[in-house]
N, C-alpha and C positions, 0 to 999 in steps of 0.2 A: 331725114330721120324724123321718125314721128314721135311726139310725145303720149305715155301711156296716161289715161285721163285718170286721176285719183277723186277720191272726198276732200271737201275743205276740212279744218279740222273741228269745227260747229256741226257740220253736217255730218261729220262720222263719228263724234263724241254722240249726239243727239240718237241716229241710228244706232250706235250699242246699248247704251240705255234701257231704247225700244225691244231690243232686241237679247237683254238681259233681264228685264220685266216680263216680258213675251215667256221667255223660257221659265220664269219662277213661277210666273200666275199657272202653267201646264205643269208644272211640278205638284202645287197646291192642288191643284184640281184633280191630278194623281192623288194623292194623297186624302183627301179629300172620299175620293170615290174606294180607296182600299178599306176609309174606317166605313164606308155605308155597305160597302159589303162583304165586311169582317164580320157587322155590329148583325148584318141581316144572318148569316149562315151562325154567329156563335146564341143566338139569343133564341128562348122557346116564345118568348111574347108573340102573337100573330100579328097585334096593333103592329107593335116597334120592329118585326119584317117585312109588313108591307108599306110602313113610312121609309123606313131605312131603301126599301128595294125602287117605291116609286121615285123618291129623291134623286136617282140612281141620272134620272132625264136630268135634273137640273147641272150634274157637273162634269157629265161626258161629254157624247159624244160632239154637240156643236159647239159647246167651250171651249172642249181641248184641242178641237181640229181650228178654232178662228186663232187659239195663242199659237198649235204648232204649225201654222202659215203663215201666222205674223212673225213668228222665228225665222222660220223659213227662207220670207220675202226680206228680210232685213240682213239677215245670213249672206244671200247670196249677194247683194246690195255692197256689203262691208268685203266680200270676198274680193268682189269687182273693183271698188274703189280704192282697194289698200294692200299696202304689200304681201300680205298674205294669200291676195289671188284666191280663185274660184278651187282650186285642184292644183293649187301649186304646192301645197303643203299635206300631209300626210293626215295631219288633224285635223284641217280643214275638213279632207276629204271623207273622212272617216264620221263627222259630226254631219254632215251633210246625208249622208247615206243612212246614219240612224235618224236623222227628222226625217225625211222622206217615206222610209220604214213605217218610222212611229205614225204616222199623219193616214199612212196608206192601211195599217193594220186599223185606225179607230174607226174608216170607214165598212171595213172590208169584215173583219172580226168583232169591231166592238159594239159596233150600233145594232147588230138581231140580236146578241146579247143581252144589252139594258134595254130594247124592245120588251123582248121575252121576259125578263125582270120585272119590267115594271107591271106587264100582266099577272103576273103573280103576284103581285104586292098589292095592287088594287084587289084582285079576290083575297089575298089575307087581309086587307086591312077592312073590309066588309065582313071577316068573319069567316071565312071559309077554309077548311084546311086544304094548302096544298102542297102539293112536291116540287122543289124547284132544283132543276139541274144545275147545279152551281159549279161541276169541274169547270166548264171553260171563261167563268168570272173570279176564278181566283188566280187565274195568268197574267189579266193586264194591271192589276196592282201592283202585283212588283215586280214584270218586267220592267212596264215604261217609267217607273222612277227610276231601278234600276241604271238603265240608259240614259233618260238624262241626266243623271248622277256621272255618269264615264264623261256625259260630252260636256259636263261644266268642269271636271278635272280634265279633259284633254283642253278647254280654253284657257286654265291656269299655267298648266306645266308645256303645254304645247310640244309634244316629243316628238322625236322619229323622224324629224327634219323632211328636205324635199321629197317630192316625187319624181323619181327619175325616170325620163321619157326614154326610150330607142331614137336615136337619129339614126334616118336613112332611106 
C-alpha cells in the first residue's frame, strides 16, 4: 500500500497565501484596467483617452496572465498535495477550468485588444481625433472579475461535493 504524498503544513499554508495573493493582485488589476477603460470610453478629453487607453499595456495583458499562472501553478500544487485533489472535487474542478479560461482568453482575446487601444491613445494623446472600437474592451472587465468573484466564493463555501467517476 502506497502512501498518497501530501504538503507539509508550512509549505501548504505558504502556497495558499501565494496563491491567494496571486488571485487578489489579478482581481486589482481587473479592476484596475475596467476604470481605464470606463474612464477612456466615458470622457470627451483626448489627453485623459489616450493616457487612460495607453495605460491600458501597463495592467493587462502580461500582469494578469504572470498572477493568473502564478494562480494557476499554486492551484494545482495545493490540488496535488491536499485533500482536495486535482479534480476530486467539484469546485476544485470548476476553479481550475475558469483560470485556465481566464489565462487563455488574455492571451487570445485580450492582448490585440490593449494592442489596438493603446494605438489609439497615443494618436489621441498627440492630439488627433480618433474612433476607437471599444465593443470588444468592455467584455473583459466584467467578465474576468466577474469569474474570479465565483472562484473566491466557490473557495469559501466549497459546494457540490465530489466528482463521481464511472467504474468499469
Amino acid at each position: 500500500m502506497t502512501t498518497k504524498w501530501r504538503l507539509g503544513a508550512r509549505t501548504r499554508k505558504t502556497l495558499l497565501v501565494v496563491h491567494i495573493l496571486a488571485a487578489g493582485v489579478w482581481l486589482g488589476l481587473d479592476v484596475a484596467m475596467g476604470v481605464l477603460i470606463f474612464t477612456a470610453l466615458g470622457t470627451g478629453d483626448l489627453g485623459t483617452r489616450g493616457f487612460a487607453l495607453q495605460a491600458l499595456q501597463l495592467v493587462t495583458v502580461w500582469p494578469m496572465l504572470t498572477a493568473g499562472l502564478l494562480s494557476l501553478a499554486t492551484g494545482i500544487l495545493l490540488g496535488w498535495g491536499s485533500k482536495y485533489g486535482l479534480l476530486r472535487y467539484w469546485w476544485v474542478a470548476v476553479k481550475l477550468i475558469l483560470n485556465i479560461v481566464l489565462c487563455v482568453l488574455i492571451v487570445v482575446a485580450l492582448r490585440g485588444g490593449v494592442a489596438e487601444a493603446a494605438r489609439v491613445g497615443e494618436a489621441a494623446a498627440a492630439g488627433v481625433s480618433v474612433v476607437w472600437q471599444s465593443r470588444n474592451m468592455v467584455f473583459p472587465p466584467i467578465v474576468s472579475p466577474a469569474a474570479l468573484l465565483v472562484a473566491f466564493v466557490l473557495s469559501v463555501f466549497k459546494p457540490w461535493g465530489l466528482v463521481r467517476r464511472k467504474r468499469g
